[in-house]
matplotlib code that plots the C-alpha trace (Angstrom):
import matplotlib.pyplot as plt

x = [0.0, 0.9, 2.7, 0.3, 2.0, 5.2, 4.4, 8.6, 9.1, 12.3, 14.7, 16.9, 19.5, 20.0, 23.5, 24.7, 23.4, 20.4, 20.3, 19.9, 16.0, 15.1, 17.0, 15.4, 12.3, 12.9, 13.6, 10.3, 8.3, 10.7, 8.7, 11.0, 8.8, 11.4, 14.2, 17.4, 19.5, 22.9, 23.6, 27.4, 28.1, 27.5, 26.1, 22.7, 21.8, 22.8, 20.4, 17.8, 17.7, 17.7, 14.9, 12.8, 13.3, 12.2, 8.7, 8.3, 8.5, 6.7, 3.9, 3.7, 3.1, 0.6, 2.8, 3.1, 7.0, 8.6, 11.9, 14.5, 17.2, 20.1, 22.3, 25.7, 26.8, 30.0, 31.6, 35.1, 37.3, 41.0, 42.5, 43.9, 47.3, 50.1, 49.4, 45.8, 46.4, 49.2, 49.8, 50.0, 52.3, 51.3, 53.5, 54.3, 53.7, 51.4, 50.5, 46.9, 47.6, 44.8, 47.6, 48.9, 47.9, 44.9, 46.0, 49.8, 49.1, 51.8, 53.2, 54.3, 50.9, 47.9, 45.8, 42.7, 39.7, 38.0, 40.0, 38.7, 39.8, 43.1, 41.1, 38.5, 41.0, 43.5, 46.3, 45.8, 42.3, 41.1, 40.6, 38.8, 39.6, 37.5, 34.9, 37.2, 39.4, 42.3, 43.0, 45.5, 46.4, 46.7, 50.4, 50.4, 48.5, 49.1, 46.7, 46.7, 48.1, 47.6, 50.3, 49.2, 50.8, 49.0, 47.5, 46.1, 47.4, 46.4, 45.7, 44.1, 42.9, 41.2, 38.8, 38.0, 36.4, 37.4, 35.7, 37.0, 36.0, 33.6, 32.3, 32.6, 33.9, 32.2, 31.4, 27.5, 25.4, 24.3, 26.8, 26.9, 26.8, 23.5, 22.2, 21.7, 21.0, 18.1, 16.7, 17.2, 15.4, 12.2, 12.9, 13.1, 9.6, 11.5, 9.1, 11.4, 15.4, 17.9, 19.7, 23.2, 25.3, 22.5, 23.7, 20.7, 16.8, 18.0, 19.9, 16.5, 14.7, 17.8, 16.8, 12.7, 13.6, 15.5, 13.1, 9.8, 11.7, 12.7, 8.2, 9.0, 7.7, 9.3, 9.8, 12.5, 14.8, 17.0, 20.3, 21.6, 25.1, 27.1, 27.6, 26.7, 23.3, 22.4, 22.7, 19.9, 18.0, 14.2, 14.9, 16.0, 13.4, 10.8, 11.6, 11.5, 9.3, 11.5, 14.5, 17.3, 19.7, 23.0, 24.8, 28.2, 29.6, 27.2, 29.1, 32.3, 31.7, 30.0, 31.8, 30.4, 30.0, 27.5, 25.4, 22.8, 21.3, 21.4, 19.5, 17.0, 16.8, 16.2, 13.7, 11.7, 12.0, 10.7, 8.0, 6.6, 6.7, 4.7, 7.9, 8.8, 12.4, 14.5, 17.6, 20.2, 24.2, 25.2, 21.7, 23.2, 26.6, 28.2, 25.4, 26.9, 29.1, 27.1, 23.5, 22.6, 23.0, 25.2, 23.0, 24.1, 23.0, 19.9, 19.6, 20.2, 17.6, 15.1, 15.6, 15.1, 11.9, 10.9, 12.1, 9.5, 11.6, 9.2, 11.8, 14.9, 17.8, 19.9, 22.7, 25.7, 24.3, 21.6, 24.0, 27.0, 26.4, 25.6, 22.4, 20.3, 17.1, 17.7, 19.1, 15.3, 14.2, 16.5, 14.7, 11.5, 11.5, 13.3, 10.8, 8.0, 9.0, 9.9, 6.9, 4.7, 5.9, 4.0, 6.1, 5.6, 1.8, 1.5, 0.6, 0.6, -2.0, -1.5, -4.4, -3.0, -1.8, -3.2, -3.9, -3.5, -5.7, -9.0, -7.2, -4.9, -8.2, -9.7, -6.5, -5.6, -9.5, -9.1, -6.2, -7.5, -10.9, -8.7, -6.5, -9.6, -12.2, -12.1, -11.2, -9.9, -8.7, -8.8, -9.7, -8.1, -10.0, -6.7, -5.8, -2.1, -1.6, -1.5, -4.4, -2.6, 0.6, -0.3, -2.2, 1.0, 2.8, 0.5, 2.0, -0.5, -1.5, -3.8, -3.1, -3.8, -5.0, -5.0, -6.9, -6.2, -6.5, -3.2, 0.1, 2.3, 0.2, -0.1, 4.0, 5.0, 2.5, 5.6, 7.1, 4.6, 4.8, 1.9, 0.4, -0.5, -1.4, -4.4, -4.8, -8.6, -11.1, -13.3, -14.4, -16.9, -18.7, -22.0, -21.6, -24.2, -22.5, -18.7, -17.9, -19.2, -17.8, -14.2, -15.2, -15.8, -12.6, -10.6, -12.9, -12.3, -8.5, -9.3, -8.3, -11.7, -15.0, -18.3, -18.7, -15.0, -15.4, -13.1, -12.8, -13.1, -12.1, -12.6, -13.7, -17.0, -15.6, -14.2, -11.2, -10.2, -6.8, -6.9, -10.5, -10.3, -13.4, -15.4, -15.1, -16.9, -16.9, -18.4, -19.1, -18.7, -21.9, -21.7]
y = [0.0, 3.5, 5.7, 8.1, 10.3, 11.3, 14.3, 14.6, 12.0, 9.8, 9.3, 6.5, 5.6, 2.2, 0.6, -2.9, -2.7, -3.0, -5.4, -7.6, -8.4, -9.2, -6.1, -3.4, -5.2, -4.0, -0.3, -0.2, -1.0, 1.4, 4.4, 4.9, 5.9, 7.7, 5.2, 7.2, 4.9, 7.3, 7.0, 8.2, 4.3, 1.1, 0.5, 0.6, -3.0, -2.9, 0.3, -1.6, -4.6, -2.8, -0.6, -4.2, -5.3, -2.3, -2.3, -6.2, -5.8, -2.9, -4.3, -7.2, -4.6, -2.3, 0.0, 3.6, 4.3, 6.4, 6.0, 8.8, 8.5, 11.0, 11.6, 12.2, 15.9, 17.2, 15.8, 17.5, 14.5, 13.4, 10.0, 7.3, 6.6, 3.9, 2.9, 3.5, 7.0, 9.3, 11.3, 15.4, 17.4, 20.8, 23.7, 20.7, 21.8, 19.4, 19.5, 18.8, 17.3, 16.7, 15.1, 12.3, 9.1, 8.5, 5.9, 7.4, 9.6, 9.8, 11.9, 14.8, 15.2, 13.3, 13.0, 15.4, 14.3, 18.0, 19.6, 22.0, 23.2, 24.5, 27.7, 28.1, 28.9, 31.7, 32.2, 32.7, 30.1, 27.9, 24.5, 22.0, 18.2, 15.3, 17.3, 19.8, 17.7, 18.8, 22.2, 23.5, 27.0, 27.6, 28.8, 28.7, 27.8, 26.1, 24.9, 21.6, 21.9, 23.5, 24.1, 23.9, 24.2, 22.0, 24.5, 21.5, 18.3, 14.6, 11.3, 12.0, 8.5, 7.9, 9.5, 12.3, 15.4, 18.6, 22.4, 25.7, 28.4, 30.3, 28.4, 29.3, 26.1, 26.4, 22.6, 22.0, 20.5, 17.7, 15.7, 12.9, 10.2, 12.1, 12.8, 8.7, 7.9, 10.2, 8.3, 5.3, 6.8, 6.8, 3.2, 2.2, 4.5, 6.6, 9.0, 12.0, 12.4, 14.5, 17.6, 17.8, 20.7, 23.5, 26.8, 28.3, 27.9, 26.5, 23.7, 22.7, 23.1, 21.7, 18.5, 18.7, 19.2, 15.6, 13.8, 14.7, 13.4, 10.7, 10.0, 10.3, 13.0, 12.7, 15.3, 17.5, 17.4, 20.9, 19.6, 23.0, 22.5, 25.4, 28.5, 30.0, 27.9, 30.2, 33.6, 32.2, 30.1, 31.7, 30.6, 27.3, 26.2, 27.7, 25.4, 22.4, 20.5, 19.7, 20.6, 19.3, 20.8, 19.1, 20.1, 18.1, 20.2, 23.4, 23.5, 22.8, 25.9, 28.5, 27.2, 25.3, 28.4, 29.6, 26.3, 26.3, 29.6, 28.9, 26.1, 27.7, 29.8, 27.5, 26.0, 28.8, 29.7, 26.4, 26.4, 29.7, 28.5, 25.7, 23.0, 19.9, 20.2, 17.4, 18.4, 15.8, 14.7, 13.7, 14.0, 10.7, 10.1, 8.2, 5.9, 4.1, 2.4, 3.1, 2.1, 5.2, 9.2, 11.7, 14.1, 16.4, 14.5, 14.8, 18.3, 18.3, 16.5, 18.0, 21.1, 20.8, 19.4, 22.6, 24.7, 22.8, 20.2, 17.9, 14.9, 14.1, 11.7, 8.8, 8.7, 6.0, 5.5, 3.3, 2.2, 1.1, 1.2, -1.2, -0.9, 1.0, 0.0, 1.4, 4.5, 4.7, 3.8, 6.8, 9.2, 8.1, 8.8, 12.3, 13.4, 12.8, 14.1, 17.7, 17.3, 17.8, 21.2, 23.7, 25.6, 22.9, 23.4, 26.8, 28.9, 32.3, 34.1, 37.4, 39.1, 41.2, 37.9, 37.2, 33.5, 32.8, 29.2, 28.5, 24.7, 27.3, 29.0, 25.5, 24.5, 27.3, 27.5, 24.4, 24.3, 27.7, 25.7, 22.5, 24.5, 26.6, 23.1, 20.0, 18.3, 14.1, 14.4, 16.0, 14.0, 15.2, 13.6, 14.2, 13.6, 14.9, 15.9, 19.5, 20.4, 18.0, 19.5, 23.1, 21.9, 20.6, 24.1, 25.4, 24.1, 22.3, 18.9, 17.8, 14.2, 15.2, 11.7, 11.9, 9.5, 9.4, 6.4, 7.3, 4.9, 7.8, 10.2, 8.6, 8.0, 11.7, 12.7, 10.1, 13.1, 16.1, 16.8, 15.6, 14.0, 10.3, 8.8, 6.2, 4.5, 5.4, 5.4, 7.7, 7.9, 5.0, 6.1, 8.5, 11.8, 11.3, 9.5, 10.2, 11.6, 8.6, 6.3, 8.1, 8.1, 4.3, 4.0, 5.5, 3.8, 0.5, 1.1, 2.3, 6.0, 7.2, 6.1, 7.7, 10.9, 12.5, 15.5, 15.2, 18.0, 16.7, 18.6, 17.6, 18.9, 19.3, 17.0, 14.1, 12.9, 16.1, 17.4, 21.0, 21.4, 21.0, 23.7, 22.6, 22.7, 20.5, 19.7, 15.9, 14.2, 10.3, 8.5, 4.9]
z = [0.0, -0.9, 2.2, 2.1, 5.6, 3.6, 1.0, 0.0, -2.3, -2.8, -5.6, -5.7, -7.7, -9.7, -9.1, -8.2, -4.9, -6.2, -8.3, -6.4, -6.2, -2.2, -2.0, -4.7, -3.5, 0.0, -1.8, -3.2, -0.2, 1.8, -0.2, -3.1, -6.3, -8.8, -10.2, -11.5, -14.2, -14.6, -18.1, -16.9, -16.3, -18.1, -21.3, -22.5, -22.1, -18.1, -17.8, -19.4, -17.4, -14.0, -15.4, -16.3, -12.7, -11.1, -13.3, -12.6, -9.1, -8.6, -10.8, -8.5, -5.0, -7.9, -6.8, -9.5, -10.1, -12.6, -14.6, -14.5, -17.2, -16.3, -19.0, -18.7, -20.0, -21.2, -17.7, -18.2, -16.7, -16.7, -18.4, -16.7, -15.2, -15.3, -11.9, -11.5, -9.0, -7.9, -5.1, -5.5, -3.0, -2.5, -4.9, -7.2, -11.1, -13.4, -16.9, -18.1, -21.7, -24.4, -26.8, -24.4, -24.3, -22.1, -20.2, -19.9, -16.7, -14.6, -11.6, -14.0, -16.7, -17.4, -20.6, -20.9, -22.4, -23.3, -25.9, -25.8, -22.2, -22.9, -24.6, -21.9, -19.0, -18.1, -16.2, -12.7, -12.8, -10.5, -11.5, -9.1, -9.8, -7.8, -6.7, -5.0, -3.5, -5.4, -6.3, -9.3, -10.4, -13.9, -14.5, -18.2, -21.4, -24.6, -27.7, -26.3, -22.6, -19.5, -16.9, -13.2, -9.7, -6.6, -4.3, -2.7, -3.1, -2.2, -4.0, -7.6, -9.9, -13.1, -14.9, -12.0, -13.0, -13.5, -12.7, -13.4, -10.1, -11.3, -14.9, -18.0, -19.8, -23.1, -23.8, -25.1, -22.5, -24.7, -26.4, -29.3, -26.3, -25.1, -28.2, -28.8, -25.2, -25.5, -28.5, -26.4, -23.3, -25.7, -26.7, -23.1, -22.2, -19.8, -17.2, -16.8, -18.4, -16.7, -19.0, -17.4, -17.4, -19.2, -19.3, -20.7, -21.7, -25.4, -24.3, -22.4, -26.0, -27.6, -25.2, -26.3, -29.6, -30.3, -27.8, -30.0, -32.9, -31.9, -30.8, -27.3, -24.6, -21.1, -18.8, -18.9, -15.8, -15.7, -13.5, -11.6, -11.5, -13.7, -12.3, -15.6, -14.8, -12.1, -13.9, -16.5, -13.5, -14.5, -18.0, -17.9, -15.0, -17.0, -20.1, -18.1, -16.7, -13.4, -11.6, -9.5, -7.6, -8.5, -5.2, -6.4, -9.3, -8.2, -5.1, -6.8, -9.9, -7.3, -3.9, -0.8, 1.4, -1.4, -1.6, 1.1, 0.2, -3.6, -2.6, -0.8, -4.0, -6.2, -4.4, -4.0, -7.8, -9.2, -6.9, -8.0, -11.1, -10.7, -11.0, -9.2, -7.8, -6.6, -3.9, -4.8, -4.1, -0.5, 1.5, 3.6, 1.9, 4.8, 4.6, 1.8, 4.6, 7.9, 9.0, 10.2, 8.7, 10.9, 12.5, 10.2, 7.5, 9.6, 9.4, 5.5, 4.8, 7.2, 6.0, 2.1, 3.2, 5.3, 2.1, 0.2, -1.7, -3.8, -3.5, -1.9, -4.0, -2.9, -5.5, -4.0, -1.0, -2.9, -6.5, -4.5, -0.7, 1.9, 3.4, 0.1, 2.5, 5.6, 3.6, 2.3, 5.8, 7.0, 4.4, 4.8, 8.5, 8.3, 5.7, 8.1, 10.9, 9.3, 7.4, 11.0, 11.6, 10.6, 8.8, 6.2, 6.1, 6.0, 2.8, 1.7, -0.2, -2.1, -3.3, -6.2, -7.2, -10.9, -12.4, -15.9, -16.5, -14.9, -14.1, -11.7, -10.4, -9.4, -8.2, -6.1, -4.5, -4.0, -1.8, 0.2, 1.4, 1.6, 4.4, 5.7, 6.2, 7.6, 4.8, 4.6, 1.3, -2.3, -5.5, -8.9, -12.3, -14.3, -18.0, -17.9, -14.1, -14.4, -11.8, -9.1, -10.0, -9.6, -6.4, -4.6, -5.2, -2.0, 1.3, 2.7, 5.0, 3.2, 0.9, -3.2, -5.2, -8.5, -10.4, -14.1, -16.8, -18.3, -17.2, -18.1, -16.1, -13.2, -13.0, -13.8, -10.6, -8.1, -8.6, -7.2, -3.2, -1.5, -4.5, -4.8, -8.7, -8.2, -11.6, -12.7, -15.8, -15.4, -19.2, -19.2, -16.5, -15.9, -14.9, -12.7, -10.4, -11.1, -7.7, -5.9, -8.1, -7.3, -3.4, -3.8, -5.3, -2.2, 0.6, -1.3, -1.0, 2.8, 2.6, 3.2, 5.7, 6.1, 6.9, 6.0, 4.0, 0.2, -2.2, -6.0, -8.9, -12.6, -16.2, -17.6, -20.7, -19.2, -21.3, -22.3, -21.3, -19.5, -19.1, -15.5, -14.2, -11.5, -7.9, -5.3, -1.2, -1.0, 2.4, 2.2, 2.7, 4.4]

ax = plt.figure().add_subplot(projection="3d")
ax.plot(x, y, z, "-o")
ax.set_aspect("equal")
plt.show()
C-alpha cells in the first residue's frame, strides 16, 4: 500500500546494490517511487535490465514508479594513469595534456579528455579536480596543454572530473553520447530524463527538440550545477518541466560556502513557477558504509523538506552502498518528521496575485478551502496531471490523489509533493455518479469512511486534457 504520511518523495538511484531483487524489493516498499538509471556508467543493455526489474517488481506490490534517465553531459574528466592513481604534493607543477595518451598519466601530466579546455581557462584560474578535493592554479597555457601548480594536493585516480571556479567552460550540454541515449530513453519508455550541465533555456529546448523526434515525450529534468546555470536560473526552470539541484559540481563551480542559500533559491524559484524540484548529491553520503545518517546529514535533509523540496535523491548511498534499504528507511522517517511542523503546512495568499488558467483558479480554490475546512482528502480527475501539479505548489497537509486512466500520467505525478497517482477510468462512467464512483474507489483502498469531507475537482468534458473547471466539497456517505 501507498505511504500516504510522507508528502517529499524519494529518488533513488539504480547501481549494483540493487540489483539484487530481495534487496530493490525492500527499496520499493521502503517508499522509493522515482528510479534514476545514470547513463554516466555502463552500457545501455545494463540500464535496461535494471529498469525491467524495477517495473516487474513494482507491478507485482501495484505499486506507481517512474523512470529517470540521467544523461551524462560534457563531464570534463581526466585519463587514466600507469598505476591507477598518484599522489600530488602541495607547490608541485602538473601538466593537463589533451595530446597524451589517455592511459599514460603519470606523476608529471595526465591525458585530458575535453579539448577544448586549454582555450577556456586563463592564467591565474582555478581548477577543481575530484569534486574539490584537489586544487591546481593555472600557470600557463598552450593549444593543447595546460600548466598547473598543486595549491592542494592529495591522491588524484582515473577518470575524476574537472571544474573551473567560477564556470565558463564552453562545452554543449548535450553531447553525441546524449544525443543517442536520448533516442534510447524513448525506446526504453522513460518518465522523466535528466539535461546535465544546461547553461541556458536552449539547451532545455535543444533536449525537447530531439526527444519529440525521436516520438517520445518525457519530462525534462533541468540539472543546476554550472555557475553560468544560475545567472539564466528563471529561463532554464521555465523550459522544463522539473529541476534538480545538483549540489556536487554546483558546489564545486560557485563554492560550498555559497550552496545552502542557492539552494534555498532554487527551491523557492521552481515552486513559483509551478515546477517539481529534486535536492540531490550527499543528502546521507556516509550511509553508503554506515547504517545510520550523521546528524548532520539529519539536518540536511530535514531542512530541504521545510524549504519545500518535492523529493529528496539517494545517488551512491543506494547504486554502491551497503544498506540502500535502511538508507530509504532513513529518508523516509526524516521526511516525516519535518513534514509535521508547521512551517511545512502553511501557505501564503497574495491578493494582487493574478492567475493565468482556470485549471490554476480550481486549483488554487481548491487548496485555500482545503487548508480553511475539515477536509480528509482532495480528488483530482486528471488527464495529464497538471491540476494536481499546480495543487502541490501550495503548502498544505492535506493528501492530493489523482486519479487518471493514463500509465504515463499517473508515474509523472511520483514526482509532485503531497500527490499520490491512483490509476482510474473515469471515461466510461456516468456523470451522474462520477464523484461517488471516485469516493468508492478510495474507501475500497481504505483512505476514506463515512462521513470524511473530500474535495473533488474535474472537467465538464471528461477525457479532455486542460479542461479541469469545476469545484466541489463531497461528504462520504456509508
Amino acid at each position: 500500500m501507498i505511504n500516504y504520511l510522507r508528502r517529499t518523495k524519494i529518488v533513488v538511484t539504480l547501481g549494483p546494490s540493487l540489483d539484487n531483487p530481495d534487496m530493490l524489493e525492500r527499496v520499493i516498499l521502503a517508499g522509493a517511487v522515482v528510479f534514476r538509471a545514470n547513463f554516466s556508467h555502463g552500457d545501455v543493455s545494463m540500464h535496461e535490465a535494471r529498469i525491467n526489474l524495477v517495473r516487474d517488481i513494482a507491478a507485482r506490490h501495484e505499486k506507481t514508479v517512474a523512470i529517470l534517465i540521467d544523461l551524462q553531459g560534457p563531464k570534463i574528466r581526466i585519463g587514466r594513469f600507469k598505476n591507477k592513481k598518484i599522489l600530488l604534493r602541495e607547490g608541485q607543477h602538473f601538466i593537463l595534456d589533451t595530446l597524451l595518451d589517455e592511459t599514460a598519466g603519470d606523476e608529471q601530466a595526465v591525458s585530458l579528455g575535453y579539448e577544448n579546455l586549454p582555450r577556456d581557462v586563463y592564467k591565474n584560474d582555478t581548477l577543481l579536480l575530484d569534486d574539490g578535493r584537489i586544487v591546481f592554479k593555472v600557470l600557463n597555457t598552450e593549444p593543447t596543454k595546460i600548466f598547473c601548480e598543486v595549491v592542494v594536493g592529495g591522491e588524484l585516480s582515473n577518470n575524476k572530473g574537472i571544474n573551473r571556479l567560477g564556470g565558463g567552460l564552453s562545452a554543449a550540454a548535450l553531447t553525441d553520447k546524449d544525443r543517442a541515449d536520448i533516442k534510447e530513453a524513448v525506446r526504453l519508455n522513460a518518465d522523466y530524463i535528466a539535461v546535465s550541465f544546461p547553461r541556458h533555456a536552449d539547451d532545455i529546448k535543444e533536449a525537447r527538440a530531439l526527444l519529440q523526434a525521436a516520438g517520445g515525450n518525457p519530462g525534462i529534468i533541468a540539472k543546476i550545477e554550472r555557475a553560468e546555470a544560475i545567472t539564466n536560473l528563471d529561463g532554464i526552470i521555465e523550459t522544463s518541466d522539473a529541476v534538480m539541484i545538483a549540489r556536487g559540481d554546483l558546489g564545486v563551480e560557485i563554492g560550498d560556502a555559497e550552496l545552502p542559500a542557492m539552494q534555498k533559491k532554487i527551491i523557492k524559484i521552481a515552486r513559483l513557477l509551478n515546477k517539481p524540484v529534486i535536492t540531490a548529491t550527499q543528502m546521507l553520503e556516509t550511509m553508503i558504509q554506515n547504517t545510520i545518517p550523521t546528524r548532520a546529514e539529519v539536518s540536511d535533509v530535514a531542512n530541504a523538506v521545510l524549504d519545500g523540496t518535492d523529493a529528496v535523491m539517494l545517488s551512491g548511498e543506494t547504486a554502491v552502498g551497503l544498506y540502500p534499504d535502511k538508507a530509504v528507511a532513513a529518508m523516509d522517517r526524516i521526511c516525516l518528521s519535518a513534514e509535521k511542523h508547521r512551517h511545512t503546512q502553511s501557505v501564503r495568499y497574495t491578493r494582487d496575485q493574478r492567475l493565468k488558467y482556470v485549471d490554476e483558479a480550481i486549483a488554487m480554490a481548491t487548496m485555500y478551502v482545503a487548508n480553511h475546512l475539515d477536509i480528509k482528502a482532495i480528488i483530482a480527475l486528471t488527464e495529464s496531471g497538471t491540476t494536481p501539479l499546480l495543487m502541490s505548489r501550495v503548502n498544505s497537509s492535506i493528501p492530493v490523489y489523482g486519479l487518471s486512466r493514463h500509465d504515463a500520467t499517473l508515474r509523472r505525478m511520483t514526482l509532485y509533493r503531497g500527490v499520490y497517482p491512483i490509476p482510474f477510468d473515469a471515461t466510461p462512467i456516468d456523470r451522474r455518479i462520477l464523484n461517488q464512483a471516485s469516493i468508492s474507489e478510495l474507501k475500497t483502498r481504505k483512505i476514506l469512511k463515512s462521513g470524511d469531507i473530500v474535495i473533488i475537482t474535474k472537467g465538464d468534458l471528461i477525457g479532455v486534457h486542460g479542461r479541469t473547471n469545476s469545484l466541489k466539497i463531497v461528504t462520504v456517505d456509508n
